[in-house]
C-alpha positions as CSV (number, residue, x, y, z in Angstrom):
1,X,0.0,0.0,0.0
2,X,2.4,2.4,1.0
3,X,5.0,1.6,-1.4
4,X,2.3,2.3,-4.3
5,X,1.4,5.7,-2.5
6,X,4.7,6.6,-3.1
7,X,5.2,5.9,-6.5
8,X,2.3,8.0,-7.0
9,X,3.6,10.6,-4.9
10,X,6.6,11.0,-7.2
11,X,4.5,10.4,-10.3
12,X,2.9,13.5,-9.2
13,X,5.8,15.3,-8.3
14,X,7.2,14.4,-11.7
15,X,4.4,15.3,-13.9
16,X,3.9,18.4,-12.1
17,X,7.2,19.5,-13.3
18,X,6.9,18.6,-16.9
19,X,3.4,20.6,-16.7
20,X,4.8,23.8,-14.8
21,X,8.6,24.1,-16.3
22,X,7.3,22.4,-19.0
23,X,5.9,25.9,-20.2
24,X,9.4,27.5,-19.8
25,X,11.1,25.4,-21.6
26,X,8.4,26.0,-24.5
27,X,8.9,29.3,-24.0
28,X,12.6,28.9,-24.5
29,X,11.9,26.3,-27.2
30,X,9.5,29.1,-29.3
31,X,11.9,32.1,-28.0
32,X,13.7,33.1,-31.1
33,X,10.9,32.2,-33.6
34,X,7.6,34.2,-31.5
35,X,9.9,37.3,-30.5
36,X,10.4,39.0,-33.5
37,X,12.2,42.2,-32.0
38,X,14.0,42.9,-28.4
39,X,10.5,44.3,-27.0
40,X,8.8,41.2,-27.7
41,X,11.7,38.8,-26.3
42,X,11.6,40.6,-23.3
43,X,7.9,40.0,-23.0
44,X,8.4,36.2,-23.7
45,X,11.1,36.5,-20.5
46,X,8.6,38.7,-18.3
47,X,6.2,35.7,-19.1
48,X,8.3,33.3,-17.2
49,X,10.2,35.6,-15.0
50,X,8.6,35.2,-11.8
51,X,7.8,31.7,-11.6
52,X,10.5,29.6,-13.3
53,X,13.2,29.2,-11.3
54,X,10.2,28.0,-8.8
55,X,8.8,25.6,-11.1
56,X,12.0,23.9,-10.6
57,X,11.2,23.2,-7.3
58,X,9.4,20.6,-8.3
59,X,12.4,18.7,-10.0
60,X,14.5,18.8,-7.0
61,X,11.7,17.7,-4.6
62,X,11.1,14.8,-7.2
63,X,14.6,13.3,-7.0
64,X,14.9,14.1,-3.2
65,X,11.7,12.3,-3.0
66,X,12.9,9.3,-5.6
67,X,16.0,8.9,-2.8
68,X,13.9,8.9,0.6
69,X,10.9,6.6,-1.1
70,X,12.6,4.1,-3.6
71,X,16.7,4.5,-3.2
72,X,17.2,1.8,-5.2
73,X,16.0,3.0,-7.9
74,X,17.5,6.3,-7.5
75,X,21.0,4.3,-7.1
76,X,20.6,2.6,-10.5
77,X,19.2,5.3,-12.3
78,X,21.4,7.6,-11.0
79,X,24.8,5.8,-12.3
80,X,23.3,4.4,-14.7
81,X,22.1,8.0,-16.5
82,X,25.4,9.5,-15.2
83,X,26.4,10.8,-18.4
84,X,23.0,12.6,-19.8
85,X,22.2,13.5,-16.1
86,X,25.3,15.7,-16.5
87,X,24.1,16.9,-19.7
88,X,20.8,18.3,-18.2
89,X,22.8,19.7,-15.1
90,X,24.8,21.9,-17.5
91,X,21.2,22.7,-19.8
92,X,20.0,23.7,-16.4
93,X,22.8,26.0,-15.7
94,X,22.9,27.6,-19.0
95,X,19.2,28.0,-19.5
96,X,19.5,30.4,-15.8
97,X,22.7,31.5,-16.4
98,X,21.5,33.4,-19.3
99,X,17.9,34.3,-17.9
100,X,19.6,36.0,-15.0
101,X,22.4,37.8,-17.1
102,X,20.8,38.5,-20.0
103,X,19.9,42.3,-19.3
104,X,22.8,43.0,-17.5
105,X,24.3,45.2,-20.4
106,X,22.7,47.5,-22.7
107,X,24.3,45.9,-25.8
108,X,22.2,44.1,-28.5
109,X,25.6,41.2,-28.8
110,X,25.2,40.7,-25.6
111,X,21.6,39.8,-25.4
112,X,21.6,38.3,-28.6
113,X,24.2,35.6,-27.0
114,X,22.4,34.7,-23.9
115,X,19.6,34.9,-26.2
116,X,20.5,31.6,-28.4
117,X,22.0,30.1,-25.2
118,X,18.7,30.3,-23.6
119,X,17.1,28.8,-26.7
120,X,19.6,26.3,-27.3
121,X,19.8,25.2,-23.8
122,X,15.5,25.2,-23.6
123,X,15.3,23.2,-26.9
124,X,17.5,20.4,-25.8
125,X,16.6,20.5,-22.6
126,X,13.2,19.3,-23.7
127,X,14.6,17.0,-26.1
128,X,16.7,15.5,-23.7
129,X,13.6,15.0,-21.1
130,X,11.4,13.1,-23.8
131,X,14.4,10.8,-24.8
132,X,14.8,10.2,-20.8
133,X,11.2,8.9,-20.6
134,X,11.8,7.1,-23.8
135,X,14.8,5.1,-22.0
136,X,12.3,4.2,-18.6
137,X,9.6,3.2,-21.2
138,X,11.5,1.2,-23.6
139,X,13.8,-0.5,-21.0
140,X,17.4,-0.3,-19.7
141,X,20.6,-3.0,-20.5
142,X,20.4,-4.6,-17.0
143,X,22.8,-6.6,-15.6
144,X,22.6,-9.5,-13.4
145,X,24.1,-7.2,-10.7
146,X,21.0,-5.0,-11.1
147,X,22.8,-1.8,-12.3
148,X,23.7,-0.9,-15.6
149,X,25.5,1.4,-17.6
150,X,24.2,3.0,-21.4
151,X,26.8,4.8,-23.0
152,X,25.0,8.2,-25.3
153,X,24.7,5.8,-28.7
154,X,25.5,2.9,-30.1
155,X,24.5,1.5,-33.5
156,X,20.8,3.4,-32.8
157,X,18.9,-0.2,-32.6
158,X,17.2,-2.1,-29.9
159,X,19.8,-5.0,-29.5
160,X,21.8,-6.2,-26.4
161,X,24.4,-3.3,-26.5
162,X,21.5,-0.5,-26.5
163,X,22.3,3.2,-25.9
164,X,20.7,6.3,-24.5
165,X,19.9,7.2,-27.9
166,X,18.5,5.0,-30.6
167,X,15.5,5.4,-32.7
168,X,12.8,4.8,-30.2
169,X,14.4,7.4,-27.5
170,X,14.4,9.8,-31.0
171,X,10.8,9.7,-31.7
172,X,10.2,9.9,-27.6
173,X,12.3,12.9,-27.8
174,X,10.7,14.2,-31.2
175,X,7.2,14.2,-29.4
176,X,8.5,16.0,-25.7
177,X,10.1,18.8,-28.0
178,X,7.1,19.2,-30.2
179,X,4.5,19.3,-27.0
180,X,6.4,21.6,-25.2
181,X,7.2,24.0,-27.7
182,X,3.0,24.2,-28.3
183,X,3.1,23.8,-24.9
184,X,5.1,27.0,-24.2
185,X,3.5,28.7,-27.6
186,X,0.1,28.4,-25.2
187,X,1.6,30.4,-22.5
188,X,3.0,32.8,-24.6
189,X,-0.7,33.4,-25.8
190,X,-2.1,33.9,-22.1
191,X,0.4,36.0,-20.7
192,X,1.1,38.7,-23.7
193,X,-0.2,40.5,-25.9
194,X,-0.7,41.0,-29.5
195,X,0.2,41.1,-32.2
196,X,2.8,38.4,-30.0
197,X,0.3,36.9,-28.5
198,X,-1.4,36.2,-31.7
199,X,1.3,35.2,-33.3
200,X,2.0,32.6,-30.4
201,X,-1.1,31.1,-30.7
202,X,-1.3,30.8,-34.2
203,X,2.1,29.0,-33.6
204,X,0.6,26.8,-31.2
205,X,-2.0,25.7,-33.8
206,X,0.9,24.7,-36.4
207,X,2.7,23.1,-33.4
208,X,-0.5,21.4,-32.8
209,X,-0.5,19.3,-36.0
210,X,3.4,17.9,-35.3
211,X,2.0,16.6,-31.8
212,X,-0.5,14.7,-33.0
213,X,1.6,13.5,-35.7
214,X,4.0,12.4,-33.6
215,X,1.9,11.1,-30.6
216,X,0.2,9.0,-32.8
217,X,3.4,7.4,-34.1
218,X,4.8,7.0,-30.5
219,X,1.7,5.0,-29.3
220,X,2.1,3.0,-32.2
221,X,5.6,1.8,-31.7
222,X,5.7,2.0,-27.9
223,X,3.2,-1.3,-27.3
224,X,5.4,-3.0,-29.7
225,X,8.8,-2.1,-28.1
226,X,7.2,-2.8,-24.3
227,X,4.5,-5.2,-24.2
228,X,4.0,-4.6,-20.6
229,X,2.1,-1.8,-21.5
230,X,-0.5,-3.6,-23.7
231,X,-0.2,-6.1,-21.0
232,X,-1.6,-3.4,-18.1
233,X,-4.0,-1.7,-19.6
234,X,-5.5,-5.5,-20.9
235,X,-5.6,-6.4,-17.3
236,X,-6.9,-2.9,-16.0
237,X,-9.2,-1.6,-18.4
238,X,-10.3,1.4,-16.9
239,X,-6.7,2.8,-17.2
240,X,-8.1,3.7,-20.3
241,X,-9.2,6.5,-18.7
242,X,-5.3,8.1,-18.7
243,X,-5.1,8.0,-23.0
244,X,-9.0,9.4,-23.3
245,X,-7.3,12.4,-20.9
246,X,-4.6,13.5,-23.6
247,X,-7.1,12.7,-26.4
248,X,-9.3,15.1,-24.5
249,X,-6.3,17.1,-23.9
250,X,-5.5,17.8,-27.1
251,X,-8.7,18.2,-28.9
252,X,-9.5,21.1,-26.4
253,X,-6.4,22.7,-27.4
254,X,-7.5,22.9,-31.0
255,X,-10.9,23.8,-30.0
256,X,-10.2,26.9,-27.7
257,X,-6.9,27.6,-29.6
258,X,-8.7,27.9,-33.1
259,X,-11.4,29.9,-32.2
260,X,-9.2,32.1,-29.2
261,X,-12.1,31.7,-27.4
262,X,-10.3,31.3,-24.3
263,X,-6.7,31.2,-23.5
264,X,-6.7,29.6,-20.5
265,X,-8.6,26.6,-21.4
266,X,-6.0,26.2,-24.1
267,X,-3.8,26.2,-22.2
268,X,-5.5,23.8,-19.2
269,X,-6.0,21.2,-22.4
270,X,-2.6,21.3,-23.2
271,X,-1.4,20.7,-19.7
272,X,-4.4,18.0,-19.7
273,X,-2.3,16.8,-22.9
274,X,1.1,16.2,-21.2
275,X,-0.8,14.9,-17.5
276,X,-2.6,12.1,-19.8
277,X,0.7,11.5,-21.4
278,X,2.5,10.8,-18.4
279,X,-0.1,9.0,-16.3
280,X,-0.7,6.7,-19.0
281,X,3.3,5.6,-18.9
282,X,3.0,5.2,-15.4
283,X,0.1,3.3,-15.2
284,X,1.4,1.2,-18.3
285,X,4.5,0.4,-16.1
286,X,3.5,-0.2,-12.8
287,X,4.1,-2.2,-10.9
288,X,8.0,-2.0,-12.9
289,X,9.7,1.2,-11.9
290,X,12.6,0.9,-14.3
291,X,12.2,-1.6,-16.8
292,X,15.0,-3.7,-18.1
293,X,15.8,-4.6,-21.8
294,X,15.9,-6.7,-23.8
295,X,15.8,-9.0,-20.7
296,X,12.2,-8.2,-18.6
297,X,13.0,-10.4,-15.8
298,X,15.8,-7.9,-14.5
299,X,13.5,-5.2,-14.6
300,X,13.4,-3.3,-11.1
301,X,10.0,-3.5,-9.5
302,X,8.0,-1.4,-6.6
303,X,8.6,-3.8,-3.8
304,X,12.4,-4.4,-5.0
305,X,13.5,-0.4,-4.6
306,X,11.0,0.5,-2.1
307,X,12.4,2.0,1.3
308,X,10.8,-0.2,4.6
309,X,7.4,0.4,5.7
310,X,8.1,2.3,8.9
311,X,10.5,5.3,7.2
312,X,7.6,5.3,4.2
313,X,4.9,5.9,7.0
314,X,6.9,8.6,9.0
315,X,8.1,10.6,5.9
316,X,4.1,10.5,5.2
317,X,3.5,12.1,8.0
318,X,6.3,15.2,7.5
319,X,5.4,15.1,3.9
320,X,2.0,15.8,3.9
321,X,2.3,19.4,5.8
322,X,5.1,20.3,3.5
323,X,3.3,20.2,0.8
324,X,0.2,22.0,2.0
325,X,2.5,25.0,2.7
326,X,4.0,24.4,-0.9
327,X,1.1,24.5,-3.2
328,X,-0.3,27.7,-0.9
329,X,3.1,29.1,-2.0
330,X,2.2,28.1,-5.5
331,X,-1.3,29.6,-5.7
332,X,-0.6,32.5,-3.8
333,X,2.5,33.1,-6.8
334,X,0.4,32.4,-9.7
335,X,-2.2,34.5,-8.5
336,X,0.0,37.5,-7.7
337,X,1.1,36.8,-11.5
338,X,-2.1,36.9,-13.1
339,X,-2.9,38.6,-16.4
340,X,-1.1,39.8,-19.2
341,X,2.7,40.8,-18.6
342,X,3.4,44.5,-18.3
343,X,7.3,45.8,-20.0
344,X,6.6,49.6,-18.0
345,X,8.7,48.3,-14.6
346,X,11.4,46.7,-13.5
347,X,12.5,43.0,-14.1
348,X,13.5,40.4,-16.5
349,X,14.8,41.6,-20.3
């Protein structure tokens, strides 16, 4: 019971993240294609400014939480991923670095650097997310030790000597880019103005086609390349219910999008979108919580990288408090940053 609560917890944690920085990194993704001149870039920023380095919160909380429920897991994935994890460490770092410095000189080759690196950093920081999830999804080389090490590529198939990246963990990749970026194209819509704001939904709409493209083509592929998927939602039918939310998802954000009827239901379906996507992974892959490949019986399950029962039911108790003051932080920030964004004061650009 508790074990599962947990995985759930993190889940949560998790998908939270994707959903809340998720829009950043869009927003970094879009950056240099939406803002067409300095004053428009420097709305995109004001956009973000107040809340992103606190959407990240939710990353840090997730691994910390990964390492008190399940430390197994986070000691396998950990070395394991050692080499990408680095990757997104320094993507993490750039992407704030430049943020933060950014409008510390008045000189257009300055911005126009931290510019691209925020871009650059934002794009394949998303990129690097999906191709993550496509890893957990598809499986990972484990040994009979039960760790495992993936060097970046290898001959791009699914064979014995698999990499990070091979044509699966592409296409996994493909489809985080593409959602974000309509994902942060959505944002850009709520928080600014036009003619930008137009401009970033009408983006968002283009965007919109590539997702279903690729979302399509990742389903497809992903019950062939892990048949414990097919094999969970056969057994648990009414898990069904986690596909029918992104299907939902996305046709709201055509509906709402198209017709700018409302931009923060488009927005709401397109977070919808990415919380379908996630939950139905999870649900596809429990009770596994790191698959292994091409071997399933190595594959690292709940009860294997759970903590004991007693520190599971005593963290419950310090971690429910902790997050009650943590999402009032959240609602009392998001409401203090409601409406469009405002380039007459002080702050970020």
């Amino acid at each position: 019971m508790l074990p599962t609560l947990w995985f759930c917890i993190v889940a949560v944690m998790i998908t939270l993240y994707v959903i809340l920085d998720g829009f950043d990194l869009g927003i970094g993704t879009v950056y240099l294609f939406a803002g067409r001149d300095p004053g428009e870039r420097r709305a995109l920023l004001r956009s973000i400014g107040p809340v992103w380095d606190g959407n990240e919160v939710w990353l840090l909380a997730g691994g910390g939480t990964l390492y008190f429920a399940f430390p197994q897991l986070y000691a396998v994935a950990f070395s394991g991923f050692y080499l990408p994890l680095i990757i997104v460490l320094w993507l993490l770092m750039g992407r704030g670095v430049a943020i933060e410095l950014r409008g510390h000189l008045d000189d257009a080759r300055w911005r126009s650097i931290w510019d691209a690196v925020f871009s650059l950093s934002s794009t394949l920081l998303a990129l690097f997310f999906g191709v993550a999830l496509g890893n957990v999804v598809r499986g990972v080389p484990m040994t009979e030790t039960g760790y495992f090490f993936s060097p970046l590529w290898t001959d791009f198939r699914l064979g014995e000597e698999r990499g990070i990246i091979d044509w699966y963990t592409l296409i996994s990749g493909v489809a985080a880019l593409a959602a974000l970026a309509m994902h942060g194209s959505l944002w850009a819509a709520l928080k600014t103005r036009d003619p930008l704001g137009g401009r970033a939904t009408a983006l968002a709409l283009r965007l919109w086609w590539a997702v279903v493209a690729v979302t399509v083509l990742l389903s497809l592929v992903t019950f062939r390349v892990q048949p414990q998927i097919g094999a969970s939602f056969g057994a648990r039918p009414w898990g069904v219910i986690f596909p029918a939310i992104a299907v939902a998802g996305l046709a709201g954000v055509r509906w709402y999008g198209a017709a700018r009827a409302d931009e923060l239901r488009a927005f709401l379906a397109s977070s919808a979108y990415l919380l379908g996507m996630l939950t139905s992974v999870v649900f596809g892959l429990y009770p596994w919580v790191l698959p292994a490949g091409p071997d399933a019986s190595r594959s690292l399950t709940l009860t294997d990288a759970a903590t004991g029962e007693y520190g599971l039911a005593v963290g419950l108790a310090w971690f429910v408090p902790g997050m009650i003051l943590v999402a009032g932080y959240f609602i009392y920030s998001y409401r203090s940053f409601v409406g469009k964004v405002d380039l007459s004061d002080e702050g970020y650009g």
